[in-house]
C-alpha positions as CSV (number, residue, x, y, z in Angstrom):
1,X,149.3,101.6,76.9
2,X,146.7,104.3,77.7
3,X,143.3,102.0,78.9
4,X,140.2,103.2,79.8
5,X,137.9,101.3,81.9
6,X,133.9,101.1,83.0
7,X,133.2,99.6,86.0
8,X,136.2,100.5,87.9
9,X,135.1,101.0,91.1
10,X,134.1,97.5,91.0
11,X,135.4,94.2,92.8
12,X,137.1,93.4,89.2
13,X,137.2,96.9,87.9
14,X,139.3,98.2,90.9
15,X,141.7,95.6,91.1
16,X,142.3,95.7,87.3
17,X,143.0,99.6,87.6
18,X,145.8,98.9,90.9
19,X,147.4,96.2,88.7
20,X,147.6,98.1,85.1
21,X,149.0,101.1,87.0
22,X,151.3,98.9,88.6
23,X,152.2,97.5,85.2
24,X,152.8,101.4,83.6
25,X,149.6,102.0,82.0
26,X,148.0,105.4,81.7
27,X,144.4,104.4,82.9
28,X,141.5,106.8,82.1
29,X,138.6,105.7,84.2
30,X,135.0,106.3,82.9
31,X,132.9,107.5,86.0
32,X,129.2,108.6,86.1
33,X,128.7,112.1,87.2
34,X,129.2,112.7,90.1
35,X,131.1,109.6,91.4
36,X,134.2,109.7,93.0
37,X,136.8,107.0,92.3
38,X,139.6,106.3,94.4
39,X,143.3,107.6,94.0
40,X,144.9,105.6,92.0
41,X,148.6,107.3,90.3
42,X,148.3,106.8,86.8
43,X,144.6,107.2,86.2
44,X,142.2,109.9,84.6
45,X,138.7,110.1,84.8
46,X,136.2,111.0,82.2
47,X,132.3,111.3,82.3
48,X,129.9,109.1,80.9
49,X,126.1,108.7,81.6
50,X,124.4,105.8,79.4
51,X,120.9,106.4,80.9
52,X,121.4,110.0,78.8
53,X,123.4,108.6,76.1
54,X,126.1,111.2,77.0
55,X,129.6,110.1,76.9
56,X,133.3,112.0,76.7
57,X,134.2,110.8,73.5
58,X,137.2,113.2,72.9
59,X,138.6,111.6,76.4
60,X,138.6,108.8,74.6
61,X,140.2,109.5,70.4
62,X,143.6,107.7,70.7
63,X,142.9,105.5,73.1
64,X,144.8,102.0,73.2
65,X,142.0,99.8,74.8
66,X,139.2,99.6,76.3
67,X,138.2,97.4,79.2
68,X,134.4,97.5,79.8
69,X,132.9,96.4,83.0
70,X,130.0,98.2,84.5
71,X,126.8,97.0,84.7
72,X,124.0,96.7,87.2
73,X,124.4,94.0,89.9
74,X,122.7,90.7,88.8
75,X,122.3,89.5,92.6
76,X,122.2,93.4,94.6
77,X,118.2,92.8,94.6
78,X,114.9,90.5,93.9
79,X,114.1,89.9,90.6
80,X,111.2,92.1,90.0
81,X,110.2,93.1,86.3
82,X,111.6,96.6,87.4
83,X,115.0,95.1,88.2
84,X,115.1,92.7,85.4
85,X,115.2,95.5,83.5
86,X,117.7,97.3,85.2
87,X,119.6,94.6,84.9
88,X,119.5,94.6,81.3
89,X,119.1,98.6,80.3
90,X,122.7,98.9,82.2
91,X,124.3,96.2,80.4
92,X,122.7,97.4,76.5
93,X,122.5,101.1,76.7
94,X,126.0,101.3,78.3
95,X,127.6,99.0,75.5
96,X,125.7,100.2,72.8
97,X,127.0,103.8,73.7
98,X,130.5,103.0,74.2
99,X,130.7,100.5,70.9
100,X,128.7,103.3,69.0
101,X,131.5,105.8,70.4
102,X,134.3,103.9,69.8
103,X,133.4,103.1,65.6
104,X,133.0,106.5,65.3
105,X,136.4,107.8,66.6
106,X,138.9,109.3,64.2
107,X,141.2,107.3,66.5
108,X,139.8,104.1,67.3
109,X,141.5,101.8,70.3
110,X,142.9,98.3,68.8
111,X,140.9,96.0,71.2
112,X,137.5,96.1,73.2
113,X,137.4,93.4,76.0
114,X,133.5,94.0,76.6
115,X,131.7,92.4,80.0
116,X,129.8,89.1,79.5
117,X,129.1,86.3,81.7
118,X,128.6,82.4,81.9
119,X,125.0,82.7,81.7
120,X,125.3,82.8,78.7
121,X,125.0,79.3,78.3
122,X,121.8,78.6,80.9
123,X,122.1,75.5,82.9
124,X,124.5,73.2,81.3
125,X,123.9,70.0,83.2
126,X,127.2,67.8,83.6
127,X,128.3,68.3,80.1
128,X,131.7,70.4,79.7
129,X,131.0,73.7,78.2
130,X,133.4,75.9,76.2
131,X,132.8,78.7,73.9
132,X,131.2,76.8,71.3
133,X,128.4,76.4,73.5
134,X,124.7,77.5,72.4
135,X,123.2,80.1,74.5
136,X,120.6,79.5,77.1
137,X,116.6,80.6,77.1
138,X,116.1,81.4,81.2
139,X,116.9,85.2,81.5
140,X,120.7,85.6,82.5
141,X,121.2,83.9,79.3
142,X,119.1,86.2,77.1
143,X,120.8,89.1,79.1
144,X,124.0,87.7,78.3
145,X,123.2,87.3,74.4
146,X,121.7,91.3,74.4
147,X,124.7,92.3,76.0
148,X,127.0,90.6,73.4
149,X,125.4,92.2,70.6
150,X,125.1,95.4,71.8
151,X,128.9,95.9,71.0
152,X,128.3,94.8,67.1
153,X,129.6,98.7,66.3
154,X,132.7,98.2,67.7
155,X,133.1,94.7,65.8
156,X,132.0,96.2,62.7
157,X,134.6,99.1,62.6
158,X,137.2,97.0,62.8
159,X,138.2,97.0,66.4
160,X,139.1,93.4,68.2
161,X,136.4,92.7,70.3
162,X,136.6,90.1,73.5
163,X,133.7,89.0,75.3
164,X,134.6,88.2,79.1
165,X,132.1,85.4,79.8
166,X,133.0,85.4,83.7
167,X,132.1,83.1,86.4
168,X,131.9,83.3,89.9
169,X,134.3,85.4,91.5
170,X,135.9,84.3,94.1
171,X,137.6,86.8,96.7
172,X,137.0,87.8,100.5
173,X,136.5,91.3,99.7
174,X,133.2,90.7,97.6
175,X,131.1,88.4,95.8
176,X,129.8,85.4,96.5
177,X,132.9,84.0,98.4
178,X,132.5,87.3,100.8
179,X,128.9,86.7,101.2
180,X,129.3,83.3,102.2
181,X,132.1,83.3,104.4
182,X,130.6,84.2,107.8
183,X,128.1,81.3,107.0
184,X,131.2,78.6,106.6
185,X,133.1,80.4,109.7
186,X,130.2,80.0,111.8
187,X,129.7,76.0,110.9
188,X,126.3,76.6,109.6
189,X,127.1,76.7,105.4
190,X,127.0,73.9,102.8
191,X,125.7,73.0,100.0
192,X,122.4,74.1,98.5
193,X,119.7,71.7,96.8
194,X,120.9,68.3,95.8
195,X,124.7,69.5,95.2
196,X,125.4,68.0,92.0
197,X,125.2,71.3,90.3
198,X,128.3,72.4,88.6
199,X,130.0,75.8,89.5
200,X,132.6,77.6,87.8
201,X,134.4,79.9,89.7
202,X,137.6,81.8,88.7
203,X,139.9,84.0,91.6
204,X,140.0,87.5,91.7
205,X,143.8,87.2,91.0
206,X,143.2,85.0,87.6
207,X,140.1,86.9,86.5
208,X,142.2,90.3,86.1
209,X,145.3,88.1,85.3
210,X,143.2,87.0,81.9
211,X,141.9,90.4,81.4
212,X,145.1,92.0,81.1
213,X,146.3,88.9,79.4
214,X,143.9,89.6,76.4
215,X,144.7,93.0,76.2
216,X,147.6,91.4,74.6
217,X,147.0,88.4,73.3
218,X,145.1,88.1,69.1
219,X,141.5,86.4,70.7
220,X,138.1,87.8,69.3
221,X,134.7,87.0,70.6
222,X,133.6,84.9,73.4
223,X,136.5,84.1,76.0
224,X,135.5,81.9,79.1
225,X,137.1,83.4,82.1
226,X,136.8,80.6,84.7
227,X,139.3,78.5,86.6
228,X,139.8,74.7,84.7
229,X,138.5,72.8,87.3
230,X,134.7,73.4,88.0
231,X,133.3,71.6,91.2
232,X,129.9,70.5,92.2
233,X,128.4,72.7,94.6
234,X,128.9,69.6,97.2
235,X,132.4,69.9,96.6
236,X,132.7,73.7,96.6
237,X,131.1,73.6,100.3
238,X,133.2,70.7,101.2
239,X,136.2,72.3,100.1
240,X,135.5,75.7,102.0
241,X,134.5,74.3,105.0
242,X,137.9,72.4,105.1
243,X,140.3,75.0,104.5
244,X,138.1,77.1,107.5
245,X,138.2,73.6,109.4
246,X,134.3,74.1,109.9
247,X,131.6,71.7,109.4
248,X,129.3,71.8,106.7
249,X,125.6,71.3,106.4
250,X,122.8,71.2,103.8
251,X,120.8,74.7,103.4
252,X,117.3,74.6,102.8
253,X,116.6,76.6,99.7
254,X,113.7,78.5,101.7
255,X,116.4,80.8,103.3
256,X,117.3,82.3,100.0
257,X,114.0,82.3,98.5
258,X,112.6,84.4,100.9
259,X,115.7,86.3,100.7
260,X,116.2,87.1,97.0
261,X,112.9,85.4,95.9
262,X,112.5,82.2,94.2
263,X,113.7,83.1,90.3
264,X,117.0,84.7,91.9
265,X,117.3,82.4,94.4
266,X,117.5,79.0,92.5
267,X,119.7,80.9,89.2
268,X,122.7,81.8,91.7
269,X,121.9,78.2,93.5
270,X,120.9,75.5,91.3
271,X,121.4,76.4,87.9
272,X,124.5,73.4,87.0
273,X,127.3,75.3,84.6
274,X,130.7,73.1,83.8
275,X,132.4,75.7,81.9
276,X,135.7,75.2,80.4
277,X,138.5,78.0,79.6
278,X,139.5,76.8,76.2
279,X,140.2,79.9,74.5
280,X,142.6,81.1,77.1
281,X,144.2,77.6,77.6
282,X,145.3,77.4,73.9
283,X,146.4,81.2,73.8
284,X,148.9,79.8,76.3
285,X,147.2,82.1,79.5
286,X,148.5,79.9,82.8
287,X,146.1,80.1,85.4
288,X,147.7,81.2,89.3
289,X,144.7,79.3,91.1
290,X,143.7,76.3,88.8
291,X,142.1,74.5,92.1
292,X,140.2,75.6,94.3
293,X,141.4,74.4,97.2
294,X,144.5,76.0,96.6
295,X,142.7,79.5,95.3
296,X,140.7,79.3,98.9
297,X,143.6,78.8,100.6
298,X,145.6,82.0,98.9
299,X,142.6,83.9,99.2
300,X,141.8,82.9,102.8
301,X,145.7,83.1,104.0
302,X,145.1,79.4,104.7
């Protein structure tokens, strides 16, 4: 298949380019102006800019599929108005762009798998969550909900759309996982607030396992890309500091206020989400890490 992807410099993006190249795809990589990707055989690039609303649109007639990924970082800095909006402008005008670009192609790829998030949902409590789930009102949710729609082109010109409602990441070469390991290793992480709060996480590994699973597979709208067994933030911190054979501690939530400020801080901390893969469990999609223990341990070398 010839794929294009945003985003591919990424933590996701650039392992999904190594493995669809490694599978025999043709991978056309949409960069900003500018950038320079890494060498990867098999793969193209092609400029895009949604900020200008300037895209390579003849890059893209014929096209197979399109995996969209980029967006601003939700967690890279304080949530100021300024960055909200960042946060927000990169996700809509990007989509928008692409899904305006891809209805009007004389060629038109078969499927868009087009970035999402579980914050969709807000905070869930203890109640399992799967894609019939309302959305949330706090503001990853209504970023979440602007970002979904912003690919309605694409939907309404016929093409399968996906949306990749992703959890948290887990891998030691970014994300949350990276950012907390030298905490854990040095006996001084653990859980934050009262731990009860569900998190659903999903390895590197599975997350571009699913996405090149879709490419494939006959699903349309909202997909849940997490792991099926969501842990309490007790747990995930108890877990961790077992497979490093470290101690774990409580963290005062005052640290990460003062660090990302309050908003940011207690979203990425306390917000409780027990999301549930059921789209990709009844298409048949087998996950490689369905604990975590064991995904720690593969990702860790433990």
């Amino acid at each position: 298949m010839d794929i294009a992807v945003t985003g591919a410099g990424g933590l996701i993006g650039s392992r999904l380019v190594r493995d669809l190249c490694a599978d025999g795809h043709q991978v056309l990589r949409l960069v900003r102006p500018g950038s320079t990707g890494r060498d990867t055989t098999g793969t193209n690039d092609a400029v895009w800019e949604p900020t200008a609303g300037t895209i390579d649109a003849a890059a893209l007639e014929g096209i197979d599929a399109v995996v969209h990924l980029a967006g601003e970082g939700i967690a890279d800095k304080k949530w100021t108005d300024e960055q909200k909006d960042r946060i927000l402008t990169s996700r809509t005008l990007g989509t928008t762009l692409l899904a305006d670009t891809l209805a009007g192609l004389d060629s038109p790829p078969t499927v868009l798998l087009s970035g999402s998030a579980i914050g969709f949902y807000g905070d869930t409590g203890d109640r399992p969550t799967d894609e019939s789930g309302a959305a949330g009102s706090d503001f990853p949710a209504r970023v979440c909900v602007a970002w979904e729609g912003s690919a309605r082109p694409a939907v309404d010109a016929g093409i399968r759309v996906a949306y990749l409602r992703t959890g948290i990441v887990l891998d030691d070469d970014g994300g949350a996982l990276a950012k907390q390991l030298p905490f854990f290793k040095a006996g001084i992480g653990g859980r934050s607030g009262p731990g009860t709060q569900f998190q659903s996480w999903i390895s590197l590994r599975d997350e571009v396992r699913a996405i090149r699973f879709l490419l494939g597979a006959d699903l349309s709208g909202p997909v849940n890309l997490t792991a099926p067994g969501p842990v309490t933030n007790a747990e995930f911190a108890k877990t961790l500091g077992r497979v490093l054979g470290r101690p774990t501690t409580i963290i005062p939530m005052i640290g990460p206020r003062v660090l990302y400020g309050r908003e940011l801080a207690d979203s990425l901390l306390l917000t409780s989400q027990r999301i549930i893969p059921a789209a990709l469990q009844s298409a048949g999609f087998e996950f490689s890490d369905p604990t975590l223990e064991g995904a720690l341990r593969s990702i860790l070398g433990r």
